[in-house]
C-alpha positions as CSV (number, residue, x, y, z in Angstrom):
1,X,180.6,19.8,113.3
2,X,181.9,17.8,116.9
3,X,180.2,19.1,119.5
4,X,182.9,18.0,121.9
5,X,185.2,20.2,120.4
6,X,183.6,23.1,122.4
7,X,183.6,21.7,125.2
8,X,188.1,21.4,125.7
9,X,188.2,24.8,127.5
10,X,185.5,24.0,129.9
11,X,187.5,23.3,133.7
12,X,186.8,20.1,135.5
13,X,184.1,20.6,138.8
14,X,186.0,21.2,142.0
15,X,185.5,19.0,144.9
16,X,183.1,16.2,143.4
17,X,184.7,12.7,143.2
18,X,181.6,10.9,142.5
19,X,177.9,11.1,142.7
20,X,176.5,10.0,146.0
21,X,174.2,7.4,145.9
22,X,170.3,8.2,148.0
23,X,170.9,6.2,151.4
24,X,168.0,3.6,152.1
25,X,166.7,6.1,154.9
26,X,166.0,8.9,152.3
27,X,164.9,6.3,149.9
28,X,162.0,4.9,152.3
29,X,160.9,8.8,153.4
30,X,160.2,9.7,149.7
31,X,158.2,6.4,149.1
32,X,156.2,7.0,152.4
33,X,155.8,10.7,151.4
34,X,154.4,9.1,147.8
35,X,152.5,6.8,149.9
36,X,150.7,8.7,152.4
37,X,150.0,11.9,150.1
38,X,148.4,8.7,146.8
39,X,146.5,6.9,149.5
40,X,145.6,9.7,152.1
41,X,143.8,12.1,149.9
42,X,141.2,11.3,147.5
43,X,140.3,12.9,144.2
44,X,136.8,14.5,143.5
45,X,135.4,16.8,141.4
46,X,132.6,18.3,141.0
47,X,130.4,19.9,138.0
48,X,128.4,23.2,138.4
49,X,125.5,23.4,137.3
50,X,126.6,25.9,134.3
51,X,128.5,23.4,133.5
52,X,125.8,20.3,133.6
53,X,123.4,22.4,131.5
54,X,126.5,23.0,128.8
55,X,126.9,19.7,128.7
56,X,123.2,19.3,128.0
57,X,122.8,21.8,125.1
58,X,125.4,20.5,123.7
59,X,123.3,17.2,123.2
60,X,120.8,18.6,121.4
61,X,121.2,18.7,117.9
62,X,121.8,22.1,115.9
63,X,119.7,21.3,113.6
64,X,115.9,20.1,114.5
65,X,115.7,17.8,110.9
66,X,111.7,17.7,111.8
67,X,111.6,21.4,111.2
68,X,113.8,21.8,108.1
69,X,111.4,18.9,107.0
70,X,108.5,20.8,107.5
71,X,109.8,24.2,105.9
72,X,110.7,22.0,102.7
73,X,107.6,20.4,102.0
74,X,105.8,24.0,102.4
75,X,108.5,25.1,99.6
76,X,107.7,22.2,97.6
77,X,104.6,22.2,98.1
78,X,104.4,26.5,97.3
79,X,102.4,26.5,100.6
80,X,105.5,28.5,102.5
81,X,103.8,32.2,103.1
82,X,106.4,35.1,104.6
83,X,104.3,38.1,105.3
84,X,106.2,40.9,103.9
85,X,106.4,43.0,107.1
86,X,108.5,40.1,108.5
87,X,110.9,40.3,105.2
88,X,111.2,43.9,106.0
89,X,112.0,43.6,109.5
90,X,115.0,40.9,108.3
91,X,116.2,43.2,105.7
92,X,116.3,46.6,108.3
93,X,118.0,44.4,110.9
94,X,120.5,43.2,108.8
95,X,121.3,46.8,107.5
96,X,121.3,48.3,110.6
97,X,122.4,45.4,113.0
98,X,119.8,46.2,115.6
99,X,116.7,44.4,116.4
100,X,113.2,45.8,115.7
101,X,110.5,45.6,118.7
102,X,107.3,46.2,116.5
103,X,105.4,42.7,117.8
């Protein structure tokens, strides 16, 4: 397929000879336009504190290793002790999805 072939029924422009070249006066406005608005103004921001304490928490790791540590040398160890009220708790929050305020 040409592409140029649908492009023979498409008239010629009326009135434009040539493209006008940008005179040296409109050329100098734009660059002190550039100029004055890349030198005049200068850039900040600034970080909320939301933001600062995001950043933060995010530092920390997900994981504390020292406590997973811990909890696996109790389970090695057999020494790991789970009342059962707090298994019950875990198990009615999970089937109900709500949060039991018994301590």
């Amino acid at each position: 397929m040409n592409v140029n072939d649908s492009l023979q029924g498409i008239p010629e422009p009326q009135g434009v000879s040539e493209a006008s070249p940008v005179s040296a006066i409109q050329r100098q406005q734009q660059t002190s336009n550039f100029a004055a608005t890349a030198s005049g103004g200068q850039d900040s921001t600034e970080v909320s504190t939301a933001a600062s304490l995001a950043h933060q928490a995010m530092a920390v790791p997900d994981v504390r290793m020292d406590k997973v540590a811990a909890v696996q040398q109790a389970l090695a160890n057999g020494t790991y002790q789970v009342s059962a009220g707090d298994v019950a708790d875990k198990l009615l929050q999970q089937m109900t999805g709500t949060q039991m305020t018994g301590k």
